[in-house]
DOMI-293670 format. One record per residue (C-alpha): residue in three letters; x, y, z; residue number from 1; chain. Coordinates in nm, 2 decimals, padded with zeros to 4 digits, always signed. Layout:
<sites>
type: ALA	xx: X	yy: Y	zz: Z	seq: NUM	mol: A
...
</sites>
This chain:
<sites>
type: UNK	xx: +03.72	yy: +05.82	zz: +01.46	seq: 1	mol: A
type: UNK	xx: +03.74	yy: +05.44	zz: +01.54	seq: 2	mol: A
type: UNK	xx: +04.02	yy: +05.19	zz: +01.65	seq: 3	mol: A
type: UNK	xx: +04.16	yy: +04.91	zz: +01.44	seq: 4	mol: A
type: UNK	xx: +03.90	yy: +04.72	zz: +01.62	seq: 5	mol: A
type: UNK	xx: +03.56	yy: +04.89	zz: +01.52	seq: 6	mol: A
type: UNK	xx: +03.48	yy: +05.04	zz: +01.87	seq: 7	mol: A
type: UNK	xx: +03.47	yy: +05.35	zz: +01.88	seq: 8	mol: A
type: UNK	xx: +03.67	yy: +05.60	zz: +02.15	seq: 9	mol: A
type: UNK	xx: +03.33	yy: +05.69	zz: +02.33	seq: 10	mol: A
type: UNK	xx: +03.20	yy: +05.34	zz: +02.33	seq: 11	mol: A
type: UNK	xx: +03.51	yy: +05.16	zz: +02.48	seq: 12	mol: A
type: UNK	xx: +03.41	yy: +05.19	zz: +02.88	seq: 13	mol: A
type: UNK	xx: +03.10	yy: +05.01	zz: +02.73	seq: 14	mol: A
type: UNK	xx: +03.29	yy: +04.72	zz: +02.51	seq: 15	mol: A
type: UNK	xx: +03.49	yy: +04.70	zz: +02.81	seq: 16	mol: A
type: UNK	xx: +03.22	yy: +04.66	zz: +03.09	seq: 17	mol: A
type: UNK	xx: +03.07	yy: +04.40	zz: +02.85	seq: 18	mol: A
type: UNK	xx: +03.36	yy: +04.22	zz: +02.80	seq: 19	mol: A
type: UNK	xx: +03.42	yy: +04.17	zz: +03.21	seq: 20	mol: A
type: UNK	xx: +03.05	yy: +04.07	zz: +03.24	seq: 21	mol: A
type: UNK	xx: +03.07	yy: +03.78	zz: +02.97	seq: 22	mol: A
type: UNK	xx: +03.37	yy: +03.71	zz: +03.11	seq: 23	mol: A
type: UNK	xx: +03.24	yy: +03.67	zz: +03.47	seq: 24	mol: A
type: UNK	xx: +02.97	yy: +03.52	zz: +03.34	seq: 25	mol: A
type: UNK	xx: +03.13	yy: +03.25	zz: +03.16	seq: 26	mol: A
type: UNK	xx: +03.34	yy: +03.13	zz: +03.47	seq: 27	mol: A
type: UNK	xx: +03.04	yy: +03.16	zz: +03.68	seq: 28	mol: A
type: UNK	xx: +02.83	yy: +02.88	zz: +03.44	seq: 29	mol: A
type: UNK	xx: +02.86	yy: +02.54	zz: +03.57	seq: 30	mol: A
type: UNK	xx: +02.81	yy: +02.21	zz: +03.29	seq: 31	mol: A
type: UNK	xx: +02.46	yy: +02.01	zz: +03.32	seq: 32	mol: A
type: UNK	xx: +02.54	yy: +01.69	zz: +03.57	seq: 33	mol: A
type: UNK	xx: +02.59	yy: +01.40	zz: +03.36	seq: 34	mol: A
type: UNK	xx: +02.33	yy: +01.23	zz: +03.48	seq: 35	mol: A
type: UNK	xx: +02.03	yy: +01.47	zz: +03.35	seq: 36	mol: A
type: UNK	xx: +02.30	yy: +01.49	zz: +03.01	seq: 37	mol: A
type: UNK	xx: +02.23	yy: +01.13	zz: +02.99	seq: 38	mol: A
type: UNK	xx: +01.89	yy: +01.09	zz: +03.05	seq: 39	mol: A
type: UNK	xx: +01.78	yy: +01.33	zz: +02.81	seq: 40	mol: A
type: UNK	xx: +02.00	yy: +01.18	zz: +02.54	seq: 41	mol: A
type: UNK	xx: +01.81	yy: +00.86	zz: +02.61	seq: 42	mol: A
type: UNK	xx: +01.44	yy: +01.07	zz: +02.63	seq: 43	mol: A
type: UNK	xx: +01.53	yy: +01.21	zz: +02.27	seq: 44	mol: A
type: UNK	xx: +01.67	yy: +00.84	zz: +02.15	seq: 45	mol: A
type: UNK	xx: +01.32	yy: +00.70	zz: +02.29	seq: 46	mol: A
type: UNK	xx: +01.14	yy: +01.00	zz: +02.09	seq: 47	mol: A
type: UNK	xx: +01.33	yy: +00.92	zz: +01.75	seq: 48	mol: A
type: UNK	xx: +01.25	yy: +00.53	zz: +01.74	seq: 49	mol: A
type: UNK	xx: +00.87	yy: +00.61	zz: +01.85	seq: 50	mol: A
type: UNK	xx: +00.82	yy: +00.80	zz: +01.56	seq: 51	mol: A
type: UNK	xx: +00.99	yy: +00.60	zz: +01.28	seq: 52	mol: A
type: UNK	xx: +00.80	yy: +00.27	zz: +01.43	seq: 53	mol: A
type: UNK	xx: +00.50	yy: +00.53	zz: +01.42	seq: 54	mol: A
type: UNK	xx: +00.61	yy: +00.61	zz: +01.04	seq: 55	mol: A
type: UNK	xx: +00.70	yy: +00.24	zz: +00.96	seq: 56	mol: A
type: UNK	xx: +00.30	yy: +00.16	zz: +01.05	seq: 57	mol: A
type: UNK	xx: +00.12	yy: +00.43	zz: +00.89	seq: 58	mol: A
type: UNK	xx: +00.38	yy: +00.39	zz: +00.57	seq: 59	mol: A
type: UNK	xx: +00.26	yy: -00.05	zz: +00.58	seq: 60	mol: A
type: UNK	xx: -00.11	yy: +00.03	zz: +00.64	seq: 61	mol: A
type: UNK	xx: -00.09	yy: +00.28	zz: +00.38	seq: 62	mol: A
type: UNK	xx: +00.06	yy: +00.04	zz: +00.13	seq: 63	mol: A
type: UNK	xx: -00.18	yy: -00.26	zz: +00.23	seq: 64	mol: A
type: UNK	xx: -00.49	yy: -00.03	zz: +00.21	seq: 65	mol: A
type: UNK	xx: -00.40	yy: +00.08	zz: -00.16	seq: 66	mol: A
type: UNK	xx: -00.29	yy: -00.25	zz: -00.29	seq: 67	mol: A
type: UNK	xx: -00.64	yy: -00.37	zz: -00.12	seq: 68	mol: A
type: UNK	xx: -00.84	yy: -00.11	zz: -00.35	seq: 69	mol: A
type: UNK	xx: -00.59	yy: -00.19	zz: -00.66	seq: 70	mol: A
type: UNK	xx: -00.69	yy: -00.60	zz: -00.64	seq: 71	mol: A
type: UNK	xx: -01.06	yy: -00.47	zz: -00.61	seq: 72	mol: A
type: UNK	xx: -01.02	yy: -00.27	zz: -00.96	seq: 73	mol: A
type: UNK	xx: -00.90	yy: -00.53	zz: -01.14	seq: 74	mol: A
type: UNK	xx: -01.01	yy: -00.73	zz: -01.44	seq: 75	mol: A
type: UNK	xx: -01.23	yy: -01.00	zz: -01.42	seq: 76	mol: A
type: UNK	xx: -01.07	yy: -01.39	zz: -01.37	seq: 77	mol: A
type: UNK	xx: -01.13	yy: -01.62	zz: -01.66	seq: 78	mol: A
type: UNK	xx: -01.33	yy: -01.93	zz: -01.50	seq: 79	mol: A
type: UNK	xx: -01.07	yy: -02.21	zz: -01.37	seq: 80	mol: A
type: UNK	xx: -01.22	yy: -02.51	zz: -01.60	seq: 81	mol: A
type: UNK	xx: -01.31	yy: -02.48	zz: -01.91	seq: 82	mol: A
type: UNK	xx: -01.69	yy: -02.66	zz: -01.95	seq: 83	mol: A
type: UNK	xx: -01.74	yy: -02.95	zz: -02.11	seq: 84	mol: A
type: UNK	xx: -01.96	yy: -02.94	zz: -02.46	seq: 85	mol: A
type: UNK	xx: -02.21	yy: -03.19	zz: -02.30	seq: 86	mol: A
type: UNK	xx: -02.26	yy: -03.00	zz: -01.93	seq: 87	mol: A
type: UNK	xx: -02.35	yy: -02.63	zz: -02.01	seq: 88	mol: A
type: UNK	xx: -02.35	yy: -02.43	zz: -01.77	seq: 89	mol: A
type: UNK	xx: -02.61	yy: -02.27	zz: -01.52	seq: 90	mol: A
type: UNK	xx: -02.58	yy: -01.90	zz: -01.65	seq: 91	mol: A
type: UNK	xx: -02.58	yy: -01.95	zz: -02.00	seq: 92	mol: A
type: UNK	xx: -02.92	yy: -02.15	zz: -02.03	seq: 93	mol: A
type: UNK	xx: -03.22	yy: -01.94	zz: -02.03	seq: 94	mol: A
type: UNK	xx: -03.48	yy: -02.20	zz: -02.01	seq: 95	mol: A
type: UNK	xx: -03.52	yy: -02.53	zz: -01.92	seq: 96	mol: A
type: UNK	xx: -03.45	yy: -02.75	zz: -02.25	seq: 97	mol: A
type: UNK	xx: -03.74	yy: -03.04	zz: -02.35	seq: 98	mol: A
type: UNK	xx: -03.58	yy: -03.33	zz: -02.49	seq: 99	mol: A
type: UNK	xx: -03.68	yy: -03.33	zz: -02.88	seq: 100	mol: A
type: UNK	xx: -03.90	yy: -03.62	zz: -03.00	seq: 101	mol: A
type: UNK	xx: -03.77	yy: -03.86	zz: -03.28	seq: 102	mol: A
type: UNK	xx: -03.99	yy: -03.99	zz: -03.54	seq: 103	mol: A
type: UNK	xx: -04.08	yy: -04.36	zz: -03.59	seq: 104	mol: A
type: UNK	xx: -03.89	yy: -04.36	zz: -03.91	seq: 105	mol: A
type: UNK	xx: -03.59	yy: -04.27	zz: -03.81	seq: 106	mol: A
type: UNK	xx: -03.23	yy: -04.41	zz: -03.96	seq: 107	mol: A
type: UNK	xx: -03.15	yy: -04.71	zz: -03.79	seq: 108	mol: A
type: UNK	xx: -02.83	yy: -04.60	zz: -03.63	seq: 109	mol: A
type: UNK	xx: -02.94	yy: -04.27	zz: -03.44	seq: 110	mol: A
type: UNK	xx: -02.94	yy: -04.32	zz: -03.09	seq: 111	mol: A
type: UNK	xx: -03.14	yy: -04.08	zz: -02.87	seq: 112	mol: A
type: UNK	xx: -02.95	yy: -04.04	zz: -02.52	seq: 113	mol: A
type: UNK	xx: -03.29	yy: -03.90	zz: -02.32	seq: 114	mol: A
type: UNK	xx: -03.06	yy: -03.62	zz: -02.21	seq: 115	mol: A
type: UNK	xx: -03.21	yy: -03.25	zz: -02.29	seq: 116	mol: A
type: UNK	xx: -02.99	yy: -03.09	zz: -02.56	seq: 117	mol: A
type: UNK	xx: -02.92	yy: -02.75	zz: -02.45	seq: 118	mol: A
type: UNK	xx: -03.13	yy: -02.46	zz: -02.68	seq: 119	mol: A
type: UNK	xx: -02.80	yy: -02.20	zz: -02.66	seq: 120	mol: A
type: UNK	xx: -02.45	yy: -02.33	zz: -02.78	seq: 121	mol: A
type: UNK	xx: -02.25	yy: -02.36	zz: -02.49	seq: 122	mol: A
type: UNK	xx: -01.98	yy: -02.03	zz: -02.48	seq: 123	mol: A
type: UNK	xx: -01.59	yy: -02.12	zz: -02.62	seq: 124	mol: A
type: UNK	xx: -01.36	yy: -01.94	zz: -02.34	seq: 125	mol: A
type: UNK	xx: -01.02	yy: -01.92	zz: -02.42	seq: 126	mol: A
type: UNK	xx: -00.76	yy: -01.90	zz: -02.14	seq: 127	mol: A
type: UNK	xx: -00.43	yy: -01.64	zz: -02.16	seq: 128	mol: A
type: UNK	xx: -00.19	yy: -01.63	zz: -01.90	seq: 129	mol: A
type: UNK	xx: -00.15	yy: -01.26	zz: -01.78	seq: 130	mol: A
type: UNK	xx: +00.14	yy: -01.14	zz: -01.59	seq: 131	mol: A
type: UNK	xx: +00.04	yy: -00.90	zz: -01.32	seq: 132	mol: A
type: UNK	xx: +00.10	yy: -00.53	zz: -01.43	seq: 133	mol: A
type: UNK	xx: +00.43	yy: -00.34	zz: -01.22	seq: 134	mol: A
</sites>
């Protein structure tokens, strides 16, 4: 049968010779001084801010590195002058224009510059203002 307590009658020179031990035991254990408590507060407090400045670097170089790659993906920029109709520009001309020759009976009035005319009309750009995607 057992006790109110859960021992049972045969195990009770046991529960008690346990009991004595811990008890012994327990008065016998001294505290950590508190200089080694100390120190190894501050060792783990050192530990702790390592590794969140650790985390703060990887998390920034992280974030740099993929905004880099995202501002290398992006669309291309629209030229920052629009080009005048008399100046085309350097990509947009195949060839080298000749200037073309007037004839001797031509309407008093037309004035020929000397300036090549270019063989391709120059390109119309149109400029939008683009707010950066979020």
């Amino acid at each position: 049968m057992s006790d109110p307590d859960g021992v049972r009658r045969g195990d009770e020179p046991l529960a008690h010779a346990l009991k004595r031990a811990a008890d012994a035991a327990g008065c016998a254990a001294l505290p950590a001084p508190e200089a080694l408590v100390a120190a190894r507060g501050l060792r783990r407090r050192r530990r702790n801010l390592a590794a969140a400045a650790a985390c703060a670097v990887c998390l920034l170089a992280g974030s740099g590195a993929a905004l880099g790659l995202r501002l290398q993906q992006g669309e291309p920029v629209p030229p920052a002058s629009v080009p005048t109709q008399g100046s085309p520009s350097p990509a947009y001309s195949t060839d080298t224009p000749t200037p073309s020759a007037t004839p001797s009976g031509s309407p008093a009035g037309s004035v020929s510059s000397g300036s090549p005319t270019p063989s391709v009309p120059p390109p119309s750009f149109s400029v939008t203002p683009t707010t950066p995607a979020r």
